[in-house]
N, C-alpha and C positions, 0 to 999 in steps of 0.2 A: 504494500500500500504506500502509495506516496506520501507527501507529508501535504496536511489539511495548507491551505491561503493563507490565514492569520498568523499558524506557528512560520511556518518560513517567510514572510516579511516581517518577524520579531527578529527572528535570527539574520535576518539579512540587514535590516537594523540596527544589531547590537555589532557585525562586526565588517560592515563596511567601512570604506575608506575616502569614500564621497556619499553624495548624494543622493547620487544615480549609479552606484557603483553596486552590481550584483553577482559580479564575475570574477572578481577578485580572488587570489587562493583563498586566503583568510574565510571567504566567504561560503567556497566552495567548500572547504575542509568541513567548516561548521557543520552547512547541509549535510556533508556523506555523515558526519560523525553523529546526526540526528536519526537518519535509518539505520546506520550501525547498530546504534542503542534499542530500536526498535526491532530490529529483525533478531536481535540476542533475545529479548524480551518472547518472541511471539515460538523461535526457535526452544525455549526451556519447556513449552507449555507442549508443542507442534515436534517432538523428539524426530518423527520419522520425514520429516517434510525436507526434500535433500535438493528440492530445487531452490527453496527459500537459501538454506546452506551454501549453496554453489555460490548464489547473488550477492550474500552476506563476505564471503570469500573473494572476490570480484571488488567490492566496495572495499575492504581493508586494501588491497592490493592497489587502488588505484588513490586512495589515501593517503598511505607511504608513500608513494610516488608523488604524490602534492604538495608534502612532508620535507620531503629530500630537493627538489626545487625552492621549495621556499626557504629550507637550511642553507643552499648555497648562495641564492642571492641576496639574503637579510637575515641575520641572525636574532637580532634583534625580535623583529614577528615572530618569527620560528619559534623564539621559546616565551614568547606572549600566549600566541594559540595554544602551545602545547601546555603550559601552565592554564590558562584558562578554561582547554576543554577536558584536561586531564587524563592528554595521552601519554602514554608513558615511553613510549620510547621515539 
């Protein structure tokens, strides 16, 4: 399930970088790290559901790589987001 209107323009709110800014990593991260948490969620309840799995796998994986671009260009961000969304590595 995607994420409802209101929640992702909170989040795109709290971590843009303009006004009209929804494209940003920062922002992007945010979003994947919003259905991450939800597909963990729906995944403890849904044990046998391995398409949900796969999706949830796909999203970490394309995370990290958001991660590691934005560790190389600004360190700074990097460990703002990572302190604020409280990823850990």
């Amino acid at each position: 399930m995607a994420l409802d209107t209101a929640k992702k323009q909170e989040i795109i709110a709290k971590y843009s970088r303009g006004e009209n800014d929804t494209g940003s990593t920062e922002v992007q991260v945010a979003l994947i790290t919003e259905r991450i948490i939800y597909l963990t969620e729906h995944l403890k309840t849904n044990k046998k559901d391995h398409s949900s799995r796969l999706g949830l796998l796909k999203l970490v994986g394309q995370r990290r790589r958001l991660m590691r671009y934005l560790k190389s260009k600004d360190l700074s961000r990097f460990n703002a987001i990572k302190a604020d969304l409280g990823i850990r590595n």
